[in-house]
Biotite code that builds the C-alpha atoms (Angstrom):
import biotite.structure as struc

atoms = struc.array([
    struc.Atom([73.056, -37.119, 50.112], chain_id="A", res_id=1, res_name="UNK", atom_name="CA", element="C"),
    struc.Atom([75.435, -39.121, 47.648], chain_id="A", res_id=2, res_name="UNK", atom_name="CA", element="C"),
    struc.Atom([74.666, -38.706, 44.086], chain_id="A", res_id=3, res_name="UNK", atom_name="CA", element="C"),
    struc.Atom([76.088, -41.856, 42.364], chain_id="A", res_id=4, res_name="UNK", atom_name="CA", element="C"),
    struc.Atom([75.793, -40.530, 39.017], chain_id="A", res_id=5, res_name="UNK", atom_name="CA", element="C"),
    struc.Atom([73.102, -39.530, 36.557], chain_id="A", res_id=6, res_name="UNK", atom_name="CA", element="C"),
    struc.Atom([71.993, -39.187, 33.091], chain_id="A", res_id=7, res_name="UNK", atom_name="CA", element="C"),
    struc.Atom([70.244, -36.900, 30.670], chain_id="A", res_id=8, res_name="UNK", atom_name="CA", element="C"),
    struc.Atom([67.607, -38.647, 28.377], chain_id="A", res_id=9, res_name="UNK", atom_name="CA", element="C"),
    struc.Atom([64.449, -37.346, 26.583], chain_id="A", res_id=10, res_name="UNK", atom_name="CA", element="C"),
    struc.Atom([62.798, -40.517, 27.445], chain_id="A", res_id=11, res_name="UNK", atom_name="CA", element="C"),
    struc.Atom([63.368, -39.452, 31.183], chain_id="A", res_id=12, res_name="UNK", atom_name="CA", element="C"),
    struc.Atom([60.033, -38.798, 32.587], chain_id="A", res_id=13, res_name="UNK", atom_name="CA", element="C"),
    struc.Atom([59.161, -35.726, 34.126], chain_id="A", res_id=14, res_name="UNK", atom_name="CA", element="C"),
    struc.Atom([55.381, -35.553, 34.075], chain_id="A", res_id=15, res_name="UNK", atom_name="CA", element="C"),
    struc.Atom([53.777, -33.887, 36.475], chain_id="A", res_id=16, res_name="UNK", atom_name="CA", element="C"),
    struc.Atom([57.027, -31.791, 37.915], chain_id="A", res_id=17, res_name="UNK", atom_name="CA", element="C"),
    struc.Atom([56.734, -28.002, 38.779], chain_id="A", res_id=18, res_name="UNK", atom_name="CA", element="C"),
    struc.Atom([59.250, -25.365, 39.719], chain_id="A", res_id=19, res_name="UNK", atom_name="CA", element="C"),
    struc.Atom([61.637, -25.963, 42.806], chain_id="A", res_id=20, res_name="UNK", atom_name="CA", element="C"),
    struc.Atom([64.124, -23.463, 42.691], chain_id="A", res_id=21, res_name="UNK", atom_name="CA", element="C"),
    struc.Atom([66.591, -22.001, 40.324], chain_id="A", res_id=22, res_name="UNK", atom_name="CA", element="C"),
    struc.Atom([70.497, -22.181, 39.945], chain_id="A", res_id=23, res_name="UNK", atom_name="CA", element="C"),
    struc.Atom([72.250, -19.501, 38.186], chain_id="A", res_id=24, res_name="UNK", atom_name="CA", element="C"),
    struc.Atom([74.886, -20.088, 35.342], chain_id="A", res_id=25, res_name="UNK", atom_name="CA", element="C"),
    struc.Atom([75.582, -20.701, 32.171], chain_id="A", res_id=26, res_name="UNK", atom_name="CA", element="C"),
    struc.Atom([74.382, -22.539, 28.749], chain_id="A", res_id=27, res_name="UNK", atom_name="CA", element="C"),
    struc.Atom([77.620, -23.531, 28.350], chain_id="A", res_id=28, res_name="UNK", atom_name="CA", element="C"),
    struc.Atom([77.767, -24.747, 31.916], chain_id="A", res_id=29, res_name="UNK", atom_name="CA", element="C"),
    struc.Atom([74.657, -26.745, 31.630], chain_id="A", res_id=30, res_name="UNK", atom_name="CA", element="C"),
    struc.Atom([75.859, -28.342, 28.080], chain_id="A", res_id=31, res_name="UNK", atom_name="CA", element="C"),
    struc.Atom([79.307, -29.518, 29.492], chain_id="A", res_id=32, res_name="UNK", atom_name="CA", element="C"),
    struc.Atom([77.716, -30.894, 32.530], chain_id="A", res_id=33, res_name="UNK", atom_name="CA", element="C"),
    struc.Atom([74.188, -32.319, 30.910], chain_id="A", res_id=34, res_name="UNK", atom_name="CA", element="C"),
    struc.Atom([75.176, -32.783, 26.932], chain_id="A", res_id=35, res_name="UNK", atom_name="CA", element="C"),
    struc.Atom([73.230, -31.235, 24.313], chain_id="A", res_id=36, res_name="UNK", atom_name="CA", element="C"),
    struc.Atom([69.399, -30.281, 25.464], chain_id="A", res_id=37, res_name="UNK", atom_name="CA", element="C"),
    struc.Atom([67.474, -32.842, 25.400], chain_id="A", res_id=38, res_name="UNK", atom_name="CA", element="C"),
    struc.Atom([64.685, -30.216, 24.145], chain_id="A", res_id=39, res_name="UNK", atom_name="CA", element="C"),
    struc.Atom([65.135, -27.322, 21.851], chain_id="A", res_id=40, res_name="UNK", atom_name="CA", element="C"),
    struc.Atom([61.987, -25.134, 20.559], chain_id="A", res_id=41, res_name="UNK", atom_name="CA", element="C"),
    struc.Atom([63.317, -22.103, 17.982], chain_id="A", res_id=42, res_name="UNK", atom_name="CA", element="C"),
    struc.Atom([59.868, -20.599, 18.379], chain_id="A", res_id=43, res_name="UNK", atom_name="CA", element="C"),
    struc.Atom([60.040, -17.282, 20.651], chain_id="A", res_id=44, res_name="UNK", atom_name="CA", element="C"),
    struc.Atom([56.600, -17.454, 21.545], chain_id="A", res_id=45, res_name="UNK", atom_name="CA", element="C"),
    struc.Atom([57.015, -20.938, 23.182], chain_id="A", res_id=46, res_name="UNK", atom_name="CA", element="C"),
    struc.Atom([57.224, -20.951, 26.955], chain_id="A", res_id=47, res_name="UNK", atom_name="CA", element="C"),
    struc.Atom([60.451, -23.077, 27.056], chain_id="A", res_id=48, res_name="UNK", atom_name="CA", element="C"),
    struc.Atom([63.030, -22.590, 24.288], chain_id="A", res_id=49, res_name="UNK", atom_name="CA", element="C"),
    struc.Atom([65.428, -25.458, 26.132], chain_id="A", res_id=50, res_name="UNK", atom_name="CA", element="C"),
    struc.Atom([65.229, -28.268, 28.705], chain_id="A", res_id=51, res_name="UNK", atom_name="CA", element="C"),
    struc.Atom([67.412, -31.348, 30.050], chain_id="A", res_id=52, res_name="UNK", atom_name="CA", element="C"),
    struc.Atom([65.732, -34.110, 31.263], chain_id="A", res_id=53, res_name="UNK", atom_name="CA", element="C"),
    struc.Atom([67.488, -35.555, 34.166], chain_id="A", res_id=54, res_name="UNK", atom_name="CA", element="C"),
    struc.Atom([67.683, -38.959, 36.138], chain_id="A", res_id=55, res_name="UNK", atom_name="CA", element="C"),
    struc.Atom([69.827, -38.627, 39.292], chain_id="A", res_id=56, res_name="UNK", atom_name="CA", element="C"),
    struc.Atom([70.847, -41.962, 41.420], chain_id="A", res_id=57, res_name="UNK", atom_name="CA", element="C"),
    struc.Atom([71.035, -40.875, 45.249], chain_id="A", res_id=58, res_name="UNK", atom_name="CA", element="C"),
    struc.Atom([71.426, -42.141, 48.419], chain_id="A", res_id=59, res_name="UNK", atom_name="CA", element="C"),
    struc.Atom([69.278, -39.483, 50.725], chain_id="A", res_id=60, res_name="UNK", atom_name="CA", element="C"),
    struc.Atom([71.035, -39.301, 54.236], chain_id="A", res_id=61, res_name="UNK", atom_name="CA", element="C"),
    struc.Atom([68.392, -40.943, 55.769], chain_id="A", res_id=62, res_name="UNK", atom_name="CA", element="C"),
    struc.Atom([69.054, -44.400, 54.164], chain_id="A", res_id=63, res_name="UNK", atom_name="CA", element="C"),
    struc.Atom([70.910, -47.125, 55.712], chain_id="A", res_id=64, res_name="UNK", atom_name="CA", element="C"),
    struc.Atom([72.620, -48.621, 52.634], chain_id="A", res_id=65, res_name="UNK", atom_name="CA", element="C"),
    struc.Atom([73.112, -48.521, 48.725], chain_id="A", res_id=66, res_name="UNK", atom_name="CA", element="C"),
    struc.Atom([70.185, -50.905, 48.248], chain_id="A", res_id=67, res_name="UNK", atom_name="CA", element="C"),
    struc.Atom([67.949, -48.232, 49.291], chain_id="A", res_id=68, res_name="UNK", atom_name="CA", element="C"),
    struc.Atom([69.121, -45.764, 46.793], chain_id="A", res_id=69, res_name="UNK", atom_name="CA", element="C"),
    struc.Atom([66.582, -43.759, 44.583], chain_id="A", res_id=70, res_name="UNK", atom_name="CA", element="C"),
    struc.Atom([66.171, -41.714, 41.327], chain_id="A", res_id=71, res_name="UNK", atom_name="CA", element="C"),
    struc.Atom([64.813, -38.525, 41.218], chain_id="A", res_id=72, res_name="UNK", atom_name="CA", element="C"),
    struc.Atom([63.857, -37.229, 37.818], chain_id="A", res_id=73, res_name="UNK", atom_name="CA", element="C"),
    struc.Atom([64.309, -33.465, 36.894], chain_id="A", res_id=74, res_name="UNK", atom_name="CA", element="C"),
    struc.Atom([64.240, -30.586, 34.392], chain_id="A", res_id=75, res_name="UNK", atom_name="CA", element="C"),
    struc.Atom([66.722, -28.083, 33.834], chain_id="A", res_id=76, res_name="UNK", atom_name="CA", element="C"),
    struc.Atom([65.055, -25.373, 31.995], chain_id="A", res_id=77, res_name="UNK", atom_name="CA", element="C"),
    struc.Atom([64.573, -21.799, 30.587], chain_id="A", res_id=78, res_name="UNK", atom_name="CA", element="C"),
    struc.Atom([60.774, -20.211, 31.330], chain_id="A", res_id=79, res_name="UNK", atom_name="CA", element="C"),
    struc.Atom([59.307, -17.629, 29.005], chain_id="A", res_id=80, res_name="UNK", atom_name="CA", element="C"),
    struc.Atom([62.561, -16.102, 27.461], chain_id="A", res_id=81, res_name="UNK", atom_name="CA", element="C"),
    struc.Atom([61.764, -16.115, 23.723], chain_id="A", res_id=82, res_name="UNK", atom_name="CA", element="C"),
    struc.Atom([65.466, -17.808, 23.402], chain_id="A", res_id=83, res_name="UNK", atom_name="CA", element="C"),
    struc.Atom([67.599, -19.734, 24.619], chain_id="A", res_id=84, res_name="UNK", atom_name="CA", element="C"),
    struc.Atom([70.155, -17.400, 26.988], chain_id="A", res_id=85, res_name="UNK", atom_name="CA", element="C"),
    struc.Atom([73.823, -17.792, 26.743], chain_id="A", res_id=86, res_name="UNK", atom_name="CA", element="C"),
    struc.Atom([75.526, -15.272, 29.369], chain_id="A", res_id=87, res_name="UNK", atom_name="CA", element="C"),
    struc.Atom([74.464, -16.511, 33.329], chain_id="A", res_id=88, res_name="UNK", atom_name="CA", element="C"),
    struc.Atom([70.847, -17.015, 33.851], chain_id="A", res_id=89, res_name="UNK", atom_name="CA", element="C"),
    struc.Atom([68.547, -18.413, 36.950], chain_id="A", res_id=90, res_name="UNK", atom_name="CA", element="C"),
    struc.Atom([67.784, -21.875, 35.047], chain_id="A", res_id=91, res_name="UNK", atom_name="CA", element="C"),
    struc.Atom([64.700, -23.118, 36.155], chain_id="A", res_id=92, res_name="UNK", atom_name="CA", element="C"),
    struc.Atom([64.340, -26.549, 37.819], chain_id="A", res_id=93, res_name="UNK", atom_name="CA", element="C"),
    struc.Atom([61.258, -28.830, 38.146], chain_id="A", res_id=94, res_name="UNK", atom_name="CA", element="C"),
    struc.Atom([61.062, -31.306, 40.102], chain_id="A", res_id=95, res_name="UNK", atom_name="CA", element="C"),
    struc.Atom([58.837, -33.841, 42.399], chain_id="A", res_id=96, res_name="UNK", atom_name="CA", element="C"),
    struc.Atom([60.339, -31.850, 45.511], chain_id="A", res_id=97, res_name="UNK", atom_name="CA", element="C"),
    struc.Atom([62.934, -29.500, 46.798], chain_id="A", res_id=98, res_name="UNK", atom_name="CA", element="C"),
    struc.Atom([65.850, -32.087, 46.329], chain_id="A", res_id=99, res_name="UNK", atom_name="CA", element="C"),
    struc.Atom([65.639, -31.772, 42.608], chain_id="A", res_id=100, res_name="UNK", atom_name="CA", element="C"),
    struc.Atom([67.403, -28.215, 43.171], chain_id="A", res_id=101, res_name="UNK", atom_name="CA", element="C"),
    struc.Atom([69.793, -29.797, 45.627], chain_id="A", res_id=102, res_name="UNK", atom_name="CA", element="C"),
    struc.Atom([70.905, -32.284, 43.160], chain_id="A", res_id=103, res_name="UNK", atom_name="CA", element="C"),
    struc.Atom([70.939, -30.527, 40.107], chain_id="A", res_id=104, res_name="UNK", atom_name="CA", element="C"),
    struc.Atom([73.242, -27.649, 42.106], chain_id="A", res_id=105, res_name="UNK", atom_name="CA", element="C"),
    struc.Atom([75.444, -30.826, 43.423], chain_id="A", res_id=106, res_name="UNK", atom_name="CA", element="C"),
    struc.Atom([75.735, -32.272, 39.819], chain_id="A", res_id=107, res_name="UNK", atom_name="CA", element="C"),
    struc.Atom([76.773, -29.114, 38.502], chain_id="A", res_id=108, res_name="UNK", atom_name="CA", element="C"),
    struc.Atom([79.427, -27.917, 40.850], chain_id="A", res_id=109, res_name="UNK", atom_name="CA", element="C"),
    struc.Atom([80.705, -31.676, 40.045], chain_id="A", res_id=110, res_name="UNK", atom_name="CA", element="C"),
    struc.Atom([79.676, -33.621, 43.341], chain_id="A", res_id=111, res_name="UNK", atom_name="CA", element="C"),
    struc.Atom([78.698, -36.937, 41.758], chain_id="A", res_id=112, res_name="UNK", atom_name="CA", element="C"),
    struc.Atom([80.896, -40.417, 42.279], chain_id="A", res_id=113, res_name="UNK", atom_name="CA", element="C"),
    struc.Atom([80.408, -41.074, 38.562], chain_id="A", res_id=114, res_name="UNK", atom_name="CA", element="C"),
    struc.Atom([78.536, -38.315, 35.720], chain_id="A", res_id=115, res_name="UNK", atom_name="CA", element="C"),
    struc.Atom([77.525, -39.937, 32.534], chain_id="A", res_id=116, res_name="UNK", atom_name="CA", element="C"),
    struc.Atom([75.171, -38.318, 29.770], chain_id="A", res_id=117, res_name="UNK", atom_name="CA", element="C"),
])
């Protein structure tokens, strides 16, 4: 799979994703790769305290060219934590399938042609 870049947007929609995976590491990880959240709840009783909303443009092994490249749409999130953690944590990632995990694992260890945000 070749991940031509991606972006992190609020306005990226993520309706109807679930939990794929995780990926362990850090907030500060995740902000120097995604940005800044693009969801923040200060409320501990909230399930999710902090999310990125992801759009990732791939090329899947399977296709011949670049014209059949795709986006998959993904959440990077914490689940049920009453805050937002700052030391390593499993980060929760939704997704429409098990590539979101793939990709979100690829973008963070810096395997993308281009990373914008």
């Amino acid at each position: 799979m070749k991940i031509f870049d991606y972006e992190t947007d609020e306005y990226v929609d993520v309706n109807g994703t679930s939990l794929k995976g995780t990926i362990s590491t850090t907030f500060d990880k995740l902000c120097e790769v995604f940005g800044d959240p693009t969801y923040t709840e200060a409320d501990p009783r909230e399930k999710v305290a902090c999310e990125w909303k992801v759009s990732a443009h791939i090329l899947d092994d399977f296709a011949d060219d670049e014209e059949d490249s795709t986006y998959e749409n993904f959440t990077v999130y914490c689940w049920k934590e009453g805050r937002i953690p700052t030391e390593t944590y499993d980060w929760h990632i939704g997704g429409y399938n098990y590539n979101a995990v793939d990709i979100a694992q690829r973008i963070i260890d810096g395997d993308t042609a281009r990373a914008q945000s």
